[in-house]
C-alpha positions as CSV (number, residue, x, y, z in Angstrom):
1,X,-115.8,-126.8,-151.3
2,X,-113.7,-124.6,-149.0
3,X,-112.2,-121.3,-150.3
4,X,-108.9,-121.6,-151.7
5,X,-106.8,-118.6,-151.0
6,X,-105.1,-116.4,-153.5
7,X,-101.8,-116.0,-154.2
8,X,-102.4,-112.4,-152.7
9,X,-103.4,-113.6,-149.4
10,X,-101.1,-116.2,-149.3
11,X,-98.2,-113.8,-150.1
12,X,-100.0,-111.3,-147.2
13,X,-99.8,-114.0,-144.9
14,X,-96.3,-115.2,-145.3
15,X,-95.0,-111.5,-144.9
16,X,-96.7,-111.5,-141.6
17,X,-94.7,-114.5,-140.6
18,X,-91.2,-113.3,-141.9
19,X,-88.4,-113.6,-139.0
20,X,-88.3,-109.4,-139.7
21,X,-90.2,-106.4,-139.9
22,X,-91.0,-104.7,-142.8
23,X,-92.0,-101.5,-143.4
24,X,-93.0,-100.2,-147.0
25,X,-93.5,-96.0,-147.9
26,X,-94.0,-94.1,-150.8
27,X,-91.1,-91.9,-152.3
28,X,-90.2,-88.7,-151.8
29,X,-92.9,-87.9,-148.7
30,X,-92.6,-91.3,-146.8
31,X,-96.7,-92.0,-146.8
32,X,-97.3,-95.3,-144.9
33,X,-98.0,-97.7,-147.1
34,X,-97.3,-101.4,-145.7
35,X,-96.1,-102.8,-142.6
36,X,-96.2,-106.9,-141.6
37,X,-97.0,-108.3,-138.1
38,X,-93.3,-108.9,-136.8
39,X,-93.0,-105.0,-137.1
40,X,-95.6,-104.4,-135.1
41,X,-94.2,-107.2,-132.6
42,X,-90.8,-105.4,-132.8
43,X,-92.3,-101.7,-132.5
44,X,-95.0,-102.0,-130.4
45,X,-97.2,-100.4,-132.7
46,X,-98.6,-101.0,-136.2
47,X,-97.5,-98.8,-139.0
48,X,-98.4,-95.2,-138.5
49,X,-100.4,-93.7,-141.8
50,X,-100.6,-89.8,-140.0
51,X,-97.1,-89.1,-140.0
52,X,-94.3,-88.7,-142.8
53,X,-90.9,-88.1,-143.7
54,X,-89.4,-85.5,-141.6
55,X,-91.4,-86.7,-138.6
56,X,-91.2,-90.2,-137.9
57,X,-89.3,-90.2,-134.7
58,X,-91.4,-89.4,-131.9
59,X,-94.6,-91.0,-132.9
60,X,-92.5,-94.4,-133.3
61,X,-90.3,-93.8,-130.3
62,X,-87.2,-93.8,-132.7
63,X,-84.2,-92.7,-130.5
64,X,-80.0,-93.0,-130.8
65,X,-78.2,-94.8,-128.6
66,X,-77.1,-91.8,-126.0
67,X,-81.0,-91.7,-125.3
68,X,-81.9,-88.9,-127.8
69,X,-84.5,-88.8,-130.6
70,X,-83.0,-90.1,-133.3
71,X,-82.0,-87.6,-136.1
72,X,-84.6,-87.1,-139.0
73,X,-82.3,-86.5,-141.5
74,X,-80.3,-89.8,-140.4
75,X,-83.6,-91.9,-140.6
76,X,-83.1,-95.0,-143.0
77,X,-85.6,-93.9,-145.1
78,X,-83.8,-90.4,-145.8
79,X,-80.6,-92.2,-146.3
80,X,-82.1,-94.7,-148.9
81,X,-83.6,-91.9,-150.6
82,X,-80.0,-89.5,-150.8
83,X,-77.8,-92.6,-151.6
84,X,-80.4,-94.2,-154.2
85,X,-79.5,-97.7,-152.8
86,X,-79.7,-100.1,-149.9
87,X,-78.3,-98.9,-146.3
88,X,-77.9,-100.7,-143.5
89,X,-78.8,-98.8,-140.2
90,X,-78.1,-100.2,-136.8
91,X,-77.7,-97.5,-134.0
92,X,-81.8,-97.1,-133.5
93,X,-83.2,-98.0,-130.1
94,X,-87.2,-98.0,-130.2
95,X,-88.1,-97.2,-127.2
96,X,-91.6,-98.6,-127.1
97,X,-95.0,-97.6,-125.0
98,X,-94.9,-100.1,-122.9
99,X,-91.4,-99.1,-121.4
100,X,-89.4,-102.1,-123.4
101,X,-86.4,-100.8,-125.4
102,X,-85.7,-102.7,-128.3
103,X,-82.3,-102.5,-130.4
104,X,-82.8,-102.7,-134.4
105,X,-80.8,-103.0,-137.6
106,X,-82.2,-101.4,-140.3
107,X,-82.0,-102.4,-143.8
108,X,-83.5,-100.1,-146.6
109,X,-83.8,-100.8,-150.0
110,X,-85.2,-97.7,-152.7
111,X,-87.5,-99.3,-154.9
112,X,-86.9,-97.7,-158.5
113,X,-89.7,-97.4,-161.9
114,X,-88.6,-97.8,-165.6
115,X,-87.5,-94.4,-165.8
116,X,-84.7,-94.8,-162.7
117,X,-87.3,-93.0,-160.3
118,X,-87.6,-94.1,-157.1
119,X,-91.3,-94.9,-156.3
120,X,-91.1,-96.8,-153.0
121,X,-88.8,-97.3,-150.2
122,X,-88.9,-100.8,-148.2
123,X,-87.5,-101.5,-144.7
124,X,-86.5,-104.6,-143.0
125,X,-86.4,-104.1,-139.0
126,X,-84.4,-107.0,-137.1
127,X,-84.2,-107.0,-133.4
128,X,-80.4,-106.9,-132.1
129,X,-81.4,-106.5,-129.1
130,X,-79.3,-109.7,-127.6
131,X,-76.6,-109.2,-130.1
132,X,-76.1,-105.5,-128.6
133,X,-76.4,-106.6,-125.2
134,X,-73.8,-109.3,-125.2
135,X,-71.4,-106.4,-126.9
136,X,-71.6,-104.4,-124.6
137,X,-71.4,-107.1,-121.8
138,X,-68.0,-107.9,-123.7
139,X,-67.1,-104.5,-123.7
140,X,-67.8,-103.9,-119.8
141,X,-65.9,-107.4,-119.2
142,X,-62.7,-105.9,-121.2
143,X,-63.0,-102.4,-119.6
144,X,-63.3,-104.0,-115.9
145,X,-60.5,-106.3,-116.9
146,X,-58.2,-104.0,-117.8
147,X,-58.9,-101.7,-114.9
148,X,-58.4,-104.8,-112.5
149,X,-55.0,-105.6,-114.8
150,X,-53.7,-101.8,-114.0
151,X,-55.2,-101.8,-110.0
152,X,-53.0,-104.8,-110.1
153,X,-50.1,-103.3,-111.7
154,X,-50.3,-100.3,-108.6
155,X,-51.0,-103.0,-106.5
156,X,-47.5,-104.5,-107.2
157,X,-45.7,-101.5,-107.1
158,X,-47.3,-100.3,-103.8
159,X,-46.1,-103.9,-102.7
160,X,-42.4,-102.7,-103.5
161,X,-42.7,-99.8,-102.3
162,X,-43.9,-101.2,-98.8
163,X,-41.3,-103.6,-98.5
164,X,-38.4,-100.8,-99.1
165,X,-40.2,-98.3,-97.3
166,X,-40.6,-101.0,-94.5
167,X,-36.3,-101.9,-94.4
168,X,-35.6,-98.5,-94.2
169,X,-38.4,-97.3,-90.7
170,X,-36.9,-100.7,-89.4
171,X,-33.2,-99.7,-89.5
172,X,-34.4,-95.7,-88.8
173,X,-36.6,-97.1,-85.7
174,X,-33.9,-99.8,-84.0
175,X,-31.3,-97.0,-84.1
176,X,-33.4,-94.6,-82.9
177,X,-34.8,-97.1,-79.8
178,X,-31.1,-98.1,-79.3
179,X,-30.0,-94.8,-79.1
180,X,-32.5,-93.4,-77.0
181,X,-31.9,-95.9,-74.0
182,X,-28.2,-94.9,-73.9
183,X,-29.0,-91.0,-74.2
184,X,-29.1,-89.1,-70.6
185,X,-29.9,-85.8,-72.2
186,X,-33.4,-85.1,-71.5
187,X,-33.7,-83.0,-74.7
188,X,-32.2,-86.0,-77.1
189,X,-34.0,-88.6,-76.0
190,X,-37.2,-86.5,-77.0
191,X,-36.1,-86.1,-80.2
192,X,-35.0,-89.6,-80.8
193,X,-38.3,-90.6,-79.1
194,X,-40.0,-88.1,-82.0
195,X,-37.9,-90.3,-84.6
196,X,-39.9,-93.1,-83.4
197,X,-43.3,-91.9,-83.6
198,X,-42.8,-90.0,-87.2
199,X,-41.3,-93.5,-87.8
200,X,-45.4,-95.0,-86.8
201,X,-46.8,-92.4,-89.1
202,X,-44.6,-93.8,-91.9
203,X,-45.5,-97.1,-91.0
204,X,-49.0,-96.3,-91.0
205,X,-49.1,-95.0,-95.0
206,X,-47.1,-98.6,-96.2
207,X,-49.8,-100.5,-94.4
208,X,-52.2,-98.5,-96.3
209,X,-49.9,-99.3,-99.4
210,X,-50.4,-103.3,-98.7
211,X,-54.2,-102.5,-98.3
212,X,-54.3,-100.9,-102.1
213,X,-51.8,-104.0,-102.9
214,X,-54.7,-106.2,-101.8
215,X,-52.1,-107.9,-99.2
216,X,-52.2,-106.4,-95.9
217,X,-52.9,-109.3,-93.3
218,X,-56.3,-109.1,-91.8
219,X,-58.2,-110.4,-88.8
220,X,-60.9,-112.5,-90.2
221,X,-64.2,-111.7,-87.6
222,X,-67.8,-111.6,-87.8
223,X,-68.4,-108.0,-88.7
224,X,-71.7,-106.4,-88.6
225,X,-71.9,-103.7,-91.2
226,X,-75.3,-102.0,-89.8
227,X,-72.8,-101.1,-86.4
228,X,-70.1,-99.7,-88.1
229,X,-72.4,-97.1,-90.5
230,X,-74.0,-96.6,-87.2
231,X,-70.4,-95.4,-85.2
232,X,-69.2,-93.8,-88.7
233,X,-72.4,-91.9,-89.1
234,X,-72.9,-90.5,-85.6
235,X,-69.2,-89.3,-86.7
236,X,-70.3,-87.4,-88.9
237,X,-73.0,-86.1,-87.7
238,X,-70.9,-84.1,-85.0
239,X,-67.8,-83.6,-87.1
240,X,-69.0,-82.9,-90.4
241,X,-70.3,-79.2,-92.1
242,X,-73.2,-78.7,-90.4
243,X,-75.0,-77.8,-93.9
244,X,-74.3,-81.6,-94.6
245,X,-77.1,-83.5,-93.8
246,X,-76.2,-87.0,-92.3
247,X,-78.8,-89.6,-92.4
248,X,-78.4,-93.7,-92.0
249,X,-80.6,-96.4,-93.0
250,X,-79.4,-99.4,-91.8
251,X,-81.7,-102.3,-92.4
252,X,-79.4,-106.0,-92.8
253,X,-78.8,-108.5,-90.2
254,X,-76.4,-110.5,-91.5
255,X,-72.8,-110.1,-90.8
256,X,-69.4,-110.4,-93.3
257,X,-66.2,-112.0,-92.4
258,X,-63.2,-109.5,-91.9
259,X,-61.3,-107.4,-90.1
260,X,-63.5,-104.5,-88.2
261,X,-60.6,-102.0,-88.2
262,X,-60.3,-102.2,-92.3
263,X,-64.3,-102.2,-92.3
264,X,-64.1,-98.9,-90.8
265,X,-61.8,-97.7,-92.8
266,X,-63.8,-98.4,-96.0
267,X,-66.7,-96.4,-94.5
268,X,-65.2,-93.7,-92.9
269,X,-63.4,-93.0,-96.3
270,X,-66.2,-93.1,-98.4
271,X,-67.8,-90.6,-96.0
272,X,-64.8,-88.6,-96.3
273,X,-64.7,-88.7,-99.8
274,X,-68.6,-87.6,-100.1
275,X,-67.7,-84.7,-97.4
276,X,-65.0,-83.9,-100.1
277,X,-67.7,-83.5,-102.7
278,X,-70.2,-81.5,-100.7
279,X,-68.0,-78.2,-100.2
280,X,-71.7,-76.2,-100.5
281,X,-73.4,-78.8,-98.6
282,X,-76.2,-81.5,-99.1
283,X,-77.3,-84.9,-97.9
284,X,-75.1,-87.5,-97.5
285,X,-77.0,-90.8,-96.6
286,X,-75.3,-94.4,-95.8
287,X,-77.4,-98.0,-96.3
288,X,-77.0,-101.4,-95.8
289,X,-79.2,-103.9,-97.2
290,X,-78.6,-107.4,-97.8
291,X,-79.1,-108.6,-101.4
292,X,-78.6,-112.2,-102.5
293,X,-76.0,-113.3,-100.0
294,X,-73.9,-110.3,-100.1
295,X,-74.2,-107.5,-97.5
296,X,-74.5,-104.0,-99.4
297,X,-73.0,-100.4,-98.2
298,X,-74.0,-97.7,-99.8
299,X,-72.6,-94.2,-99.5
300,X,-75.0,-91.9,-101.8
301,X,-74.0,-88.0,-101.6
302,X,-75.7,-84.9,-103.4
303,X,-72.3,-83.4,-104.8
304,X,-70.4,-82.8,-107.9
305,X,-70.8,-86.3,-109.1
306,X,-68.3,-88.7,-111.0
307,X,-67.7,-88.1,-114.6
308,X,-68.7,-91.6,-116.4
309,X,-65.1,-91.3,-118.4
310,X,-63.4,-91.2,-114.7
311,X,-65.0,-93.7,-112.8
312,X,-62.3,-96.2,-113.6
313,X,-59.5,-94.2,-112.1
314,X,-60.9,-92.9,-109.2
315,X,-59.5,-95.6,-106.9
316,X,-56.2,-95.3,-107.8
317,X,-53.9,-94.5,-105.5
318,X,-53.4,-90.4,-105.9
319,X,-56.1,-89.7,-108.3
320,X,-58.7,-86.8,-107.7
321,X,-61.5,-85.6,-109.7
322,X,-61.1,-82.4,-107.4
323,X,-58.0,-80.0,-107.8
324,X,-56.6,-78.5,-104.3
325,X,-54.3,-75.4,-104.6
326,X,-54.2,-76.3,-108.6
327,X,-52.7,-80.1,-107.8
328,X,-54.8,-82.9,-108.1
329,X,-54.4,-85.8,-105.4
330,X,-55.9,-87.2,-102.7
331,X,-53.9,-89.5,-101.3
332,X,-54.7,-92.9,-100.6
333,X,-58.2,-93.2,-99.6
334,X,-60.3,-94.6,-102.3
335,X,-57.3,-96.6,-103.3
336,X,-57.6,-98.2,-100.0
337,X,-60.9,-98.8,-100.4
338,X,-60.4,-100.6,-103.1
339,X,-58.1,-102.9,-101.5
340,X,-59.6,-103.5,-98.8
341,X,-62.5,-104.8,-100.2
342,X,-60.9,-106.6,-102.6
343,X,-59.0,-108.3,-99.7
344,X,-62.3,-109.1,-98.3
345,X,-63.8,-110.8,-101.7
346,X,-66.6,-107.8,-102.4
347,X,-67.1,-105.5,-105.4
348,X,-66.8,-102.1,-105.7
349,X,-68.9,-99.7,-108.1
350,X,-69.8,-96.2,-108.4
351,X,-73.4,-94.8,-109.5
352,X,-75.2,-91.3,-110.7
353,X,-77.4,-90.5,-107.6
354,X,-80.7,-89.5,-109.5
355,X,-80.8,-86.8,-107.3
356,X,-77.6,-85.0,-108.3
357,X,-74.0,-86.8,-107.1
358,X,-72.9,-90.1,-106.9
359,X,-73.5,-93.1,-104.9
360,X,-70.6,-95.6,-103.9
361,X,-71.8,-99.2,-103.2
362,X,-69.5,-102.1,-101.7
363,X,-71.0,-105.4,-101.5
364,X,-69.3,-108.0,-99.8
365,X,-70.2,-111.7,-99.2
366,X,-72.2,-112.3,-96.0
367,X,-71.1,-114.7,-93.0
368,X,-73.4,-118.1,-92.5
369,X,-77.0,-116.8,-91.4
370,X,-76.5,-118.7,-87.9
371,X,-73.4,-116.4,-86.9
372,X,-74.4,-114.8,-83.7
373,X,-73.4,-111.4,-82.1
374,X,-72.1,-112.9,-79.3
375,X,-69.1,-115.1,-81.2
376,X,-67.2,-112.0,-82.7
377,X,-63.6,-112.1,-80.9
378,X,-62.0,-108.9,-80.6
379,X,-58.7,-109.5,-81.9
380,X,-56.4,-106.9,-79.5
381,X,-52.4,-106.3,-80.3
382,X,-50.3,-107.9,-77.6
383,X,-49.0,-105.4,-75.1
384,X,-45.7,-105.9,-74.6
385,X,-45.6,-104.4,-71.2
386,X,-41.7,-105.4,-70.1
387,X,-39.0,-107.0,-72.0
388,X,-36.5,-109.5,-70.6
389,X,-33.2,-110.4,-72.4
390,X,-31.9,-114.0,-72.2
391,X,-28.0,-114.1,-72.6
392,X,-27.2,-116.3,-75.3
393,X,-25.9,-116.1,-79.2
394,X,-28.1,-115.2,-81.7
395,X,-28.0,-115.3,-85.8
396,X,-29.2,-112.3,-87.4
397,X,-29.6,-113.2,-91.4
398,X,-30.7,-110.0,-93.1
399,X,-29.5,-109.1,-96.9
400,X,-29.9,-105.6,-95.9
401,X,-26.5,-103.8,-94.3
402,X,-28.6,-101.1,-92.2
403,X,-31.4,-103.5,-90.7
404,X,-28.1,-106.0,-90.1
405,X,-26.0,-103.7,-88.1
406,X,-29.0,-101.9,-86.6
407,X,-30.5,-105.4,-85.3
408,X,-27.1,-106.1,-84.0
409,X,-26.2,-103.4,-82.1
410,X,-29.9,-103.8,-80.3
411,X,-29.7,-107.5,-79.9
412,X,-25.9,-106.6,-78.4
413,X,-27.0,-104.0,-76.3
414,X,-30.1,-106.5,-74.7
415,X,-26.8,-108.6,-73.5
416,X,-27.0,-111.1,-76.3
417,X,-24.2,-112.1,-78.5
418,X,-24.4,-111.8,-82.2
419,X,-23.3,-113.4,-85.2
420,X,-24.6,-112.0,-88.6
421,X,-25.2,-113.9,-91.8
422,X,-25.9,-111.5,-95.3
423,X,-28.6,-114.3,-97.0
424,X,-29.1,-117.5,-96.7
425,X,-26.1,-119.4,-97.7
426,X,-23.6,-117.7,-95.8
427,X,-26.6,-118.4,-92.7
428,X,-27.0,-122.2,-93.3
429,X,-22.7,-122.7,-93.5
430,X,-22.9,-121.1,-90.0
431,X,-25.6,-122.8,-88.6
432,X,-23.8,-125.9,-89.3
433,X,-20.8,-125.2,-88.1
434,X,-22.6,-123.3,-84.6
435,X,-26.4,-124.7,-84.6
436,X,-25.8,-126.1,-80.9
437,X,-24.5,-122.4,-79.3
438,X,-27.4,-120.6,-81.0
439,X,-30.6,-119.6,-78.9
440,X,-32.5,-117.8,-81.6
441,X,-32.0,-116.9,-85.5
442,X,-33.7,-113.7,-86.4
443,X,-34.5,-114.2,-90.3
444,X,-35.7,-112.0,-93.1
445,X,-38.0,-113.7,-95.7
446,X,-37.0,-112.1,-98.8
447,X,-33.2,-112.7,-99.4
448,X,-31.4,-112.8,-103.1
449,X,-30.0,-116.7,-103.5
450,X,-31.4,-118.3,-100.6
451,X,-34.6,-116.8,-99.2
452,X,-36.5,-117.1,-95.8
453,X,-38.2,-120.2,-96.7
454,X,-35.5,-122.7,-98.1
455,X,-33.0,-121.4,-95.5
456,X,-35.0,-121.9,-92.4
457,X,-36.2,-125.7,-94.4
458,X,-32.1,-126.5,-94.9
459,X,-31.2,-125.4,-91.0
460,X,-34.1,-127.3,-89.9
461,X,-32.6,-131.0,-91.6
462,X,-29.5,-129.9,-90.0
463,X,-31.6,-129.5,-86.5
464,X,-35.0,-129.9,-86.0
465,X,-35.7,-127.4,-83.3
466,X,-34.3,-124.4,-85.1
467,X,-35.8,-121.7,-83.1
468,X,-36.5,-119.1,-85.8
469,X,-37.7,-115.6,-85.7
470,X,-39.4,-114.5,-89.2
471,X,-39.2,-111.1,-90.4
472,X,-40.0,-109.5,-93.3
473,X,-41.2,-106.0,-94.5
474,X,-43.6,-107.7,-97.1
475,X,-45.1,-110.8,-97.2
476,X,-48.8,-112.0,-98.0
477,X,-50.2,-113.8,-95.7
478,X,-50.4,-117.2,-97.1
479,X,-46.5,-116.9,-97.4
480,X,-45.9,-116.3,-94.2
481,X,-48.4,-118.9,-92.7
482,X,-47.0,-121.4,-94.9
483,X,-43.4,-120.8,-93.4
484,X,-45.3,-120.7,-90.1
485,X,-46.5,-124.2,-90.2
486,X,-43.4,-125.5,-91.0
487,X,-42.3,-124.9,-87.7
488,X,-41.3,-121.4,-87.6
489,X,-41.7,-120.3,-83.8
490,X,-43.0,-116.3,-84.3
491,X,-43.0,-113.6,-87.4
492,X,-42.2,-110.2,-86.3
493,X,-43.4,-107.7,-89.6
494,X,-41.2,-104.8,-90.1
495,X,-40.7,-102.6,-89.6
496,X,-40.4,-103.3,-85.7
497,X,-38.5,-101.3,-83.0
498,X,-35.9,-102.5,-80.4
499,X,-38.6,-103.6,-77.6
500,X,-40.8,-105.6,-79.8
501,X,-37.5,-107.4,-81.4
502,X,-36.6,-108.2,-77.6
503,X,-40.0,-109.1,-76.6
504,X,-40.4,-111.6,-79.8
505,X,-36.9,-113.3,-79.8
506,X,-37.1,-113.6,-75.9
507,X,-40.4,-116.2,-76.5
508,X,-38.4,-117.9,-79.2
509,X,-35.4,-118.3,-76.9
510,X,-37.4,-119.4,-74.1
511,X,-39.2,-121.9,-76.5
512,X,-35.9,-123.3,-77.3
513,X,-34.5,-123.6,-73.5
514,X,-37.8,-125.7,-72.6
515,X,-37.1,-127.8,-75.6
516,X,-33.7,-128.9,-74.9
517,X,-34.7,-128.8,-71.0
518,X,-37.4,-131.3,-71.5
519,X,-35.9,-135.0,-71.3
């Protein structure tokens, strides 16, 4: 007849199998006493009998969560022991031999004789290893959410700010065009001309305001990321501190879909921003690599490195981890960065270098594998090299008085005549009563009661071949394409100067003289 086994070994064998660890010690000094199978699963190891209380946590790899060796006066058998009943314990992070970190809740009980003295001190491990990952998943999903909520909420102000800032250089720019083709003085058409050009500069910053908005129109290319490092780091190397040491390791042949000119921007920035970092010098190294369908950037620098509680500010728009002359700012680089390659679908992160200082990485979605060289089109800026006026009357509808009379006076002085409308009802109950004398409306989009849109959609039931001119000092680009393929003939953003208004409104009026020309 077989063995039958004894309760004791029964008993032994069904601790083994328990869904925890436990881990049994004498009282006070902690000698080793028991441990089951599942604690050796969870530790790595099998209870240890050569070390005590006062010593447990590096022979079992005990550690806090911030990496450290885990207190021993914290241990759960010291706490069991000073509070004389059970604790629960569950900021311990084994990290084991074999390089696995696993996270455990400890629950110990004191184990007490007749007399109320505690003999015995038992332990049940349980690995929370998943539960504390998906926490701090959670945690990491709220954190990015709320910084994509406040980019957002910049984003939307920036917008604002754009469109205003845009009214304003248009009316400051026409006048100043306008002006500066009736002046004879040689010295006041300079200055008018240097109205024009500070006028560009301004222009410049909104457009990088619409980049942090995440709305600045681009022009959608294949872009090969390895060519602009290249151009961007040969930069460097001949611009930079020479005690900055530039290297490039460009290694993915795949391309993204975008606009070059932003592309460029995003690197030359984040070169900019590691130069900023490096004022005693060091090595500042940019990579490409292409990693599960999305080409990667990396800008990795040696400097002063990101503070981990900063990271989530440091692209928005006047933030600076740096003081210069006492005030912190640095203007709108990073920000842009952030918008543009939000605008382009990819993901922005920063990094510790484990050398010392930070590493930046963009990665943004890569363009079909078949995309050759040879098909990116170079998207140039028409050159508007002479401007021709049409005589004919012209509807300028513009809620904004300076843009309105500034527009005018241009539009008068090109030899057209002028009729103004202040939004889009008072445009519509002219174009009815005068649709068949007009050769061109020049219309803003955004206009209180009636805007762009429904206006140009209620003048066009009245007549079909409305020959419209869109402005507008802000509009995303799906807005304005959607206007466009209504029939819309051109869109002119703002803010734009006297030659370019003539230059766009002269197509449009040509465009309508064929129409009514053809039989």
């Amino acid at each position: 007849m077989a063995d039958v086994p004894s309760d004791r070994d029964i008993i032994g064998s069904v601790a083994d199998r328990l869904p925890v660890g436990v881990w049994v010690a004498r009282a006070p000094g902690g000698d080793f006493v028991y441990a089951n199978g599942t604690f050796t699963e969870i530790m790595g190891m099998t209870g240890r009998g050569d070390v005590k209380r006062g010593e447990y946590a590096a022979p079992y790899g005990i550690h806090a969560r911030d990496g450290l060796l885990y207190p021993e006066e914290r241990m759960p058998f010291v706490r069991a022991l000073e509070a004389r009943e059970t604790v629960v314990v569950d900021d311990i992070v084994i990290h084991r031999d074999d390089g696995k970190r696993v996270n455990i809740r400890a629950r110990a009980k004191p184990i007490f004789d007749e007399s109320g003295t505690i003999t015995h001190v038992v332990i049940a491990f349980i690995d929370i290893t998943r539960e504390v990952r998906a926490e701090e998943a959670r945690i990491e999903s709220e954190a990015r959410m709320r910084h994509a909520q406040r980019m957002e909420s910049v984003g939307n102000l920036a917008a604002g700010i754009a469109h205003d800032f845009n009214n304003l250089l248009t009316a400051v720019k026409v006048l100043a065009g306008t002006l500066r083709t009736r002046e004879t003085d040689d010295r006041s058409a300079h200055d008018l001309a240097t109205i024009e050009t500070i006028c560009d500069s301004a222009a410049q910053l909104t457009r990088s305001l619409l980049t942090v908005a995440g709305h600045q129109r681009t022009h959608a290319t294949p872009v090969w990321l390895d060519e602009v490092a290249r151009d961007v780091a040969t930069i460097a190397e001949r611009t930079l501190d020479a005690r900055i040491q530039v290297t490039a390791d460009l290694d993915c042949p795949r391309a993204i879909v975008g606009d070059r000119a932003q592309v460029e921007q995003v690197v030359m920035n984040l070169v900019m921003n590691a130069r900023d970092a490096m004022s005693d010098g060091g090595q500042l190294a940019l990579r490409t690599h292409i990693e599960s369908d999305m080409v990667v950037l990396e800008v990795v620098d040696t400097g002063h490195g990101v503070p981990e509680e900063l990271r989530d500010r440091i692209f928005e728009p006047y933030f600076s981890t740096r003081s210069r002359d006492g005030q912190r700012g640095a203007g709108l680089g990073l920000a842009t960065v952030y918008g543009i390659v939000e605008a382009h679908r990819g993901t922005l992160d920063v990094r510790d270098n484990p050398a010392g200082g930070t590493i930046v990485r963009v990665a943004i979605p890569a363009a079909a594998p078949n995309v050759q060289r040879e098909t990116a089109v170079v998207q140039e800026t028409e050159a508007v090299t002479s401007v021709t006026s049409d005589a004919g009357l012209v509807m300028v509808v513009e809620d904004e008085p300076a843009i309105r009379r500034a527009t005018s006076n241009a539009l008068e002085l090109l030899g057209y005549d002028v009729v103004c409308a202040e939004d889009g009802v008072q445009a519509v109950a002219i174009f009815e009563a005068r649709h068949a004398e007009l050769c061109g409306v020049v219309l803003d989009l955004a206009m209180p009661r009636l805007d762009g849109r429904r206006t140009y959609e209620t003048m066009r039931a009245i007549d079909a071949e409305v020959p419209v001119l869109l402005t507008s000092g802000y509009a995303q680009e799906g807005e304005v394409q959607s206007v466009l393929d209504l029939g819309v003939k051109a869109f002119l953003p703002k803010p734009y100067d006297a030659r370019t208004l003539a230059a766009a409104l002269s197509r449009v009026v040509r465009g309508r003289r064929e129409a009514v020309a053809r039989p």
